[in-house]
C-alpha positions as a printed Julia matrix, in Angstrom:
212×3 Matrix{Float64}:
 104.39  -2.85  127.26
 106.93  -2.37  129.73
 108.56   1.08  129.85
 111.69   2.22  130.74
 112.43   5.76  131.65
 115.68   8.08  132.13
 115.44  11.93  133.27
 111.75  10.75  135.68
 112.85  13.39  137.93
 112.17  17.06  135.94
 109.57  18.69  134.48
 108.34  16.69  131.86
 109.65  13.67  133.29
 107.28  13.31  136.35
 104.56  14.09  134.52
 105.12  11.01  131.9
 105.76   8.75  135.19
 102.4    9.77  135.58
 100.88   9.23  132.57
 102.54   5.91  132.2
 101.4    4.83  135.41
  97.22   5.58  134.52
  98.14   4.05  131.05
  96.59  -0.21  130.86
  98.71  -0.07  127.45
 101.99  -0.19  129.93
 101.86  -2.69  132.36
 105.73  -1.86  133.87
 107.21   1.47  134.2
 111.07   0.96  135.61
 112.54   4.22  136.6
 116.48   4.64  136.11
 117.14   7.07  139.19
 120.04   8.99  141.31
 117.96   8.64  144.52
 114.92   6.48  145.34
 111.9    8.41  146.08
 109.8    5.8   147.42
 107.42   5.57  144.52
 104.89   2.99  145.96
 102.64   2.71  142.56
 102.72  -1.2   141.62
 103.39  -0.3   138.21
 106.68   1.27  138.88
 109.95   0.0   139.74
 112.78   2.64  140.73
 116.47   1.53  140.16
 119.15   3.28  141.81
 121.6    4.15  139.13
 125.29   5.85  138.94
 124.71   7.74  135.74
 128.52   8.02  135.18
 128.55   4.44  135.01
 125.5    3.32  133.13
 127.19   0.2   132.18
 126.1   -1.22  136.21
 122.8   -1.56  135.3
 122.71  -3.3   131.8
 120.79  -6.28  132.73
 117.91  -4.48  133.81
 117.53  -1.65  130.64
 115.36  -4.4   128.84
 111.5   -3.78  127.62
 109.6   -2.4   124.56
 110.32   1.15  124.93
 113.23   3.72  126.03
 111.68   7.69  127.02
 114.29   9.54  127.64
 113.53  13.3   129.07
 116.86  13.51  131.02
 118.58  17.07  130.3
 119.41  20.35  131.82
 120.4   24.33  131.63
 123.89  25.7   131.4
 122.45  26.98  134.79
 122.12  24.32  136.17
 124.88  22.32  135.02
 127.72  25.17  135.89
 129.53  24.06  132.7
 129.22  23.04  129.31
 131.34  20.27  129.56
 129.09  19.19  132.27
 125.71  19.69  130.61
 127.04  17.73  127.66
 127.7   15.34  130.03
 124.64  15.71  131.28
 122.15  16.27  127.96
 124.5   13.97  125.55
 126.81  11.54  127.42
 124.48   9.98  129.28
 121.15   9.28  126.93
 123.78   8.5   124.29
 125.09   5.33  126.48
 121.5    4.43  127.89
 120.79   4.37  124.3
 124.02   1.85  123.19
 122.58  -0.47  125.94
 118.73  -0.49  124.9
 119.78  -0.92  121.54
 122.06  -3.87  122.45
 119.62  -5.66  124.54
 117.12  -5.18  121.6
 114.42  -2.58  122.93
 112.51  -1.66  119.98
 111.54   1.71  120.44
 112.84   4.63  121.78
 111.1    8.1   122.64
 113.16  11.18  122.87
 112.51  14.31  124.35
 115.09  16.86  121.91
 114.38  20.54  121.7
 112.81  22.74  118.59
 115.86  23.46  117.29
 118.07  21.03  117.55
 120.89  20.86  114.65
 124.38  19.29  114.38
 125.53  21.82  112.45
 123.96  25.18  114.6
 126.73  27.22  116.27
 124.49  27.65  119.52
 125.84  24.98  121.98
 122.27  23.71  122.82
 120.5   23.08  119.59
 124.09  21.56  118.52
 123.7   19.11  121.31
 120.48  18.03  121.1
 120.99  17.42  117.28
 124.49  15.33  117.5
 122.15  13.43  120.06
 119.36  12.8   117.51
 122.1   11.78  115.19
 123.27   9.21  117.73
 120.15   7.72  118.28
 119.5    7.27  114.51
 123.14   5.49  114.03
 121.58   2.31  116.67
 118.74   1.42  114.38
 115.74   0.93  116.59
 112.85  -0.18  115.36
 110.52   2.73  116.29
 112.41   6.04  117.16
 110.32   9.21  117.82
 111.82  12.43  118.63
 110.07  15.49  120.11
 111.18  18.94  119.74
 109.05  21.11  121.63
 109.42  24.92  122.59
 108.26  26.66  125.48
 107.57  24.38  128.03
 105.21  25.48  131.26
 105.99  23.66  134.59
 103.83  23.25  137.0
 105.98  25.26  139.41
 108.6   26.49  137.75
 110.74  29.33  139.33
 112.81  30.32  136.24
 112.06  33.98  136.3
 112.54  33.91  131.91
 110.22  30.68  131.41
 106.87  32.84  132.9
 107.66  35.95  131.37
 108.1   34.32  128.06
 105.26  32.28  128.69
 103.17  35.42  129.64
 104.26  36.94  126.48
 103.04  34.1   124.33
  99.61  33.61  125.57
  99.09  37.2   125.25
  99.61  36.75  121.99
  97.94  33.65  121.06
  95.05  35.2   122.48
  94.66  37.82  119.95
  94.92  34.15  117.39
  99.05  34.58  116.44
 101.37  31.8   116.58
  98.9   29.53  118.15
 101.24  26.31  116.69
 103.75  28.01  119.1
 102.12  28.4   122.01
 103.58  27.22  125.07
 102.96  23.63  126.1
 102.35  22.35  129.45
 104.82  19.38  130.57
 101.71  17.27  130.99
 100.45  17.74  127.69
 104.09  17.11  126.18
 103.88  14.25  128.72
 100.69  12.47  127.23
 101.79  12.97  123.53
 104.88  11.06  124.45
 103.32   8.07  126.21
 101.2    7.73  122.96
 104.05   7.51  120.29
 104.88   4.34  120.58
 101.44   3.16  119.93
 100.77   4.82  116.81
 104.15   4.54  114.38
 104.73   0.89  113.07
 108.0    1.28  112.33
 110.7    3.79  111.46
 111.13   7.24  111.97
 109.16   9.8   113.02
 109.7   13.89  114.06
 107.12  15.87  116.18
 107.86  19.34  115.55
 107.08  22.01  117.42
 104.47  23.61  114.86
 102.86  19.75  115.02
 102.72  18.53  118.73
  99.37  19.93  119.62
  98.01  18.24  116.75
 100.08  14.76  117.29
């Protein structure tokens, strides 16, 4: 299968370049990216890409599968208005184009509690996204909504607390469905989808990822 991959650069991202890379089930991995990075792997392909004009590179979003991990904080982003650029804009037009050039499945990366109709910002966001995927009819669309995520190096002072929190106490057996998930795992789980839904739908919960 040949792969095609927005948001390679984060967390999660990097480690599904990875995983897609060691993978014989994916034989081209094409990464649409702000700067090149000088991936040498013969598997991968980097194209240099103006995100506010995803329109330039058309001709080359073709292959069997979409991921799309791109996304960011408020932090980050300085703005809403810029991380809905950002976390909706963007996937939402990659998405238009893979659907018009007839890529047949599509893995997104969402977030637990994504919702239209929430009145938090965020999980509003992520679920008019979903939403928008849905409306371009792929063949095989697989969303993941995950929770906690743990980076390999993160530096966001509220990610390791929160993570310390949790594994404190999923080791006294609570929660354990909601334990926090390492990027790789989350990684892994997403290079499978693809291979194991026929057709359709599907939603990987946060209570179910572990398991998926």
């Amino acid at each position: 299968m040949k792969a095609l991959v927005i948001g390679a650069t984060g967390a999660t991202g990097k480690d599904l370049v990875e995983t897609l890379a060691n993978d014989t089930s994916y034989t081209e991995v094409v990464l649409f990216v702000r700067r090149l990075s000088g991936n040498k792997h013969p598997k991968i392909t980097e194209v240099l890409t103006d995100f506010n004009n995803p329109g330039s590179v058309s001709d080359i979003v073709r292959g069997d599968v979409l991921f799309c991990c791109l996304g960011t904080t408020l932090q980050a982003a300085g703005s809403k208005e810029k991380q809905w650029e950002i976390d909706y804009e963007i996937p939402a037009r990659f998405a238009e184009i893979a659907s018009k050039n007839k890529v047949s499945s599509v893995v997104l990366l969402s977030a637990y509690a994504a919702n239209p109709s929430s009145n938090v910002f965020y999980s509003s966001m992520k679920g008019k996204l979903e939403e928008h995927f849905r409306k371009l009819s792929f063949e095989r669309l697989i969303i993941f909504r995950p929770g906690l995520l743990l980076r390999k190096d993160t530096d966001r002072w509220g990610e390791k607390a929160s993570a310390a929190v949790l594994k404190i106490v999923n080791a006294v057996g609570l929660f354990s469905k909601f334990r926090p998930m390492p990027t790789k795992v989350l990684a892994e789980k997403m290079a499978k989808a693809p291979k194991t839904l026929s057709s359709g739908e599907q939603i990987v919960s946060l209570q179910h990822i572990f398991d998926y």
